[in-house]
matplotlib code that plots the C-alpha trace (Angstrom):
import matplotlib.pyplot as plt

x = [0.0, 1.7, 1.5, -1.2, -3.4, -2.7, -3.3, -6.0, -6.3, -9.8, -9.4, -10.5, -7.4, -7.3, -5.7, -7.0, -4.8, -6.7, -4.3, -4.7, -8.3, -7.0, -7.8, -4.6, -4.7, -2.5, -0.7, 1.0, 0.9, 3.9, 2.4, -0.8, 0.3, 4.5, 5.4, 6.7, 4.3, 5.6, 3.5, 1.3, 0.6, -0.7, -3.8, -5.0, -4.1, -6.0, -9.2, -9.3, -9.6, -12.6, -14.5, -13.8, -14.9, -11.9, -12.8, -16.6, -15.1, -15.0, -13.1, -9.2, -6.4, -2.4, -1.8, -0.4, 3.0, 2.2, 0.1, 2.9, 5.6, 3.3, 3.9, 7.7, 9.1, 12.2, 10.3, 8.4, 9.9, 9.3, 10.8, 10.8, 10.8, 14.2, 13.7, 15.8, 14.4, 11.9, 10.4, 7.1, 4.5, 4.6, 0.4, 1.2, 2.3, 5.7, 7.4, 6.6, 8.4, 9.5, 8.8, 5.3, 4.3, 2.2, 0.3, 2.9, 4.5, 6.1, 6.6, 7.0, 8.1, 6.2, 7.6, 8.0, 8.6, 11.2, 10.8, 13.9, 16.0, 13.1, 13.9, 12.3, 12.7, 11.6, 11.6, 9.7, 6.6, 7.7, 10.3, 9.9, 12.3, 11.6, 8.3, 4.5, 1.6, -0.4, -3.4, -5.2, -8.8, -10.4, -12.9, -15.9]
y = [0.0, 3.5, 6.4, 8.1, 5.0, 4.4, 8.0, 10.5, 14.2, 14.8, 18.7, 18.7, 18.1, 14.7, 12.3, 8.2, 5.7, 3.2, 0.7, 0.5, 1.3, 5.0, 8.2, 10.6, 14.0, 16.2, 17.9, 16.4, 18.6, 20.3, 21.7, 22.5, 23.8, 25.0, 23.7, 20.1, 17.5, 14.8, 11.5, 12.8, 15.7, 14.1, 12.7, 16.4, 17.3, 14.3, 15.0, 18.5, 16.9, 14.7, 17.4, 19.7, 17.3, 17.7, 17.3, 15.9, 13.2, 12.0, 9.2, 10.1, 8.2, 7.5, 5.3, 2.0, 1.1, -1.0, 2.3, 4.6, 2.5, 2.2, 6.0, 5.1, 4.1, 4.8, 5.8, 8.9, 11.9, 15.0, 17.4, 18.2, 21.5, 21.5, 21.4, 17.9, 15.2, 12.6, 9.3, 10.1, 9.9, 13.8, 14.0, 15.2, 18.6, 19.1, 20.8, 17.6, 17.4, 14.0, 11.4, 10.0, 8.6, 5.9, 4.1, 1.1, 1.8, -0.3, 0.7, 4.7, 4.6, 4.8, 4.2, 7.0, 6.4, 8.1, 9.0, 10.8, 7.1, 4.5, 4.7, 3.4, 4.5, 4.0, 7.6, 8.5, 9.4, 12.7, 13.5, 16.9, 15.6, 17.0, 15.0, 15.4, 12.7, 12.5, 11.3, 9.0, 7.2, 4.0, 4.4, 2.5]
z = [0.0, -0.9, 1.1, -1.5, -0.9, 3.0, 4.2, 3.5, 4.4, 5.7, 5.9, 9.3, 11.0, 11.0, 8.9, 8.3, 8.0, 5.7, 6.4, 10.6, 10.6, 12.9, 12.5, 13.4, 14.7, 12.1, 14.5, 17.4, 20.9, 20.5, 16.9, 18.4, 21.8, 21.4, 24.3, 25.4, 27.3, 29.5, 29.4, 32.7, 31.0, 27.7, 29.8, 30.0, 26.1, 25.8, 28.1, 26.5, 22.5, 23.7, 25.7, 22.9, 20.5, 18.0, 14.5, 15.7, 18.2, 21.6, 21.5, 20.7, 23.0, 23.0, 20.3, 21.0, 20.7, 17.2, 16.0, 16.4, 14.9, 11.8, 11.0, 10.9, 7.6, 5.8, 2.5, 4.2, 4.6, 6.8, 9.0, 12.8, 14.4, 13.7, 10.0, 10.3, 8.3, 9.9, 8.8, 9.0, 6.3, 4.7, 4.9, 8.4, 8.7, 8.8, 11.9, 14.6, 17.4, 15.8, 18.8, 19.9, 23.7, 23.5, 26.0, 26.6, 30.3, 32.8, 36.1, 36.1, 32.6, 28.8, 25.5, 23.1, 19.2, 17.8, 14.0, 13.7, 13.7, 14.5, 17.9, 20.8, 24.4, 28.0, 29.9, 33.3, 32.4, 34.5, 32.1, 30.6, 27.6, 23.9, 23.9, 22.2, 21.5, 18.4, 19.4, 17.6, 17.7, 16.0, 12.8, 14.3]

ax = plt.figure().add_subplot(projection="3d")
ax.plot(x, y, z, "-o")
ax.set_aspect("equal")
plt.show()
């Protein structure tokens, strides 16, 4: 499946990925809110998309690790904040912060994606790191 087919651009601010069944946000936090978010913090990024009902919805969470490892591929390209170049599909807007919690954790620790490298690490979910979420939700 190419990228043309996989992803489409609903001009809401979202973004469904035909191929996982997902509907993305097109901005990650840092994009929509210039500022860093520890894992913690996502919880309220997150509460305030569902009461708001972003793009008509109520149902948007952290992606799973398998989700967020699914925007990572060495055929997309994209840039960060940075303007360094990212593996992440270009649909998005470019600009990310380039990472993704999702809502694998052990212990006092959650996994972020990295799309910079494919990366995947463990930090405290306290960590106030160069770290957003895109949220995502399930097409029902």
């Amino acid at each position: 499946m190419t990228e043309d087919s996989r992803f489409k651009d609903n001009e809401d601010g979202t973004i469904t990925d035909n191929k996982w069944n997902v509907m993305w946000k097109k901005q990650d936090s840092f994009q929509e809110n210039k500022k860093w978010i520890n894992w913690l913090k996502c919880q309220d990024y997150l509460e305030i998309s569902n009461l708001t009902r972003f793009a008509g919805y109520d149902n948007w969470r952290y992606p799973t690790q398998e989700e967020a490892w699914s925007l990572f591929d060495l055929e997309f390209k994209n840039t960060d904040k940075y303007g360094d170049e990212i593996y992440l599909p270009s649909i998005f807007e470019p600009g990310s912060a380039g990472t993704c919690w999702t809502d694998a954790t052990k212990d006092s620790s959650a996994l972020i994606i990295q799309y910079e490298d494919g990366g995947q690490v463990w930090p405290s979910q306290y960590a106030h790191l160069n770290m957003a979420i895109r949220l995502v939700r399930t097409i029902e």
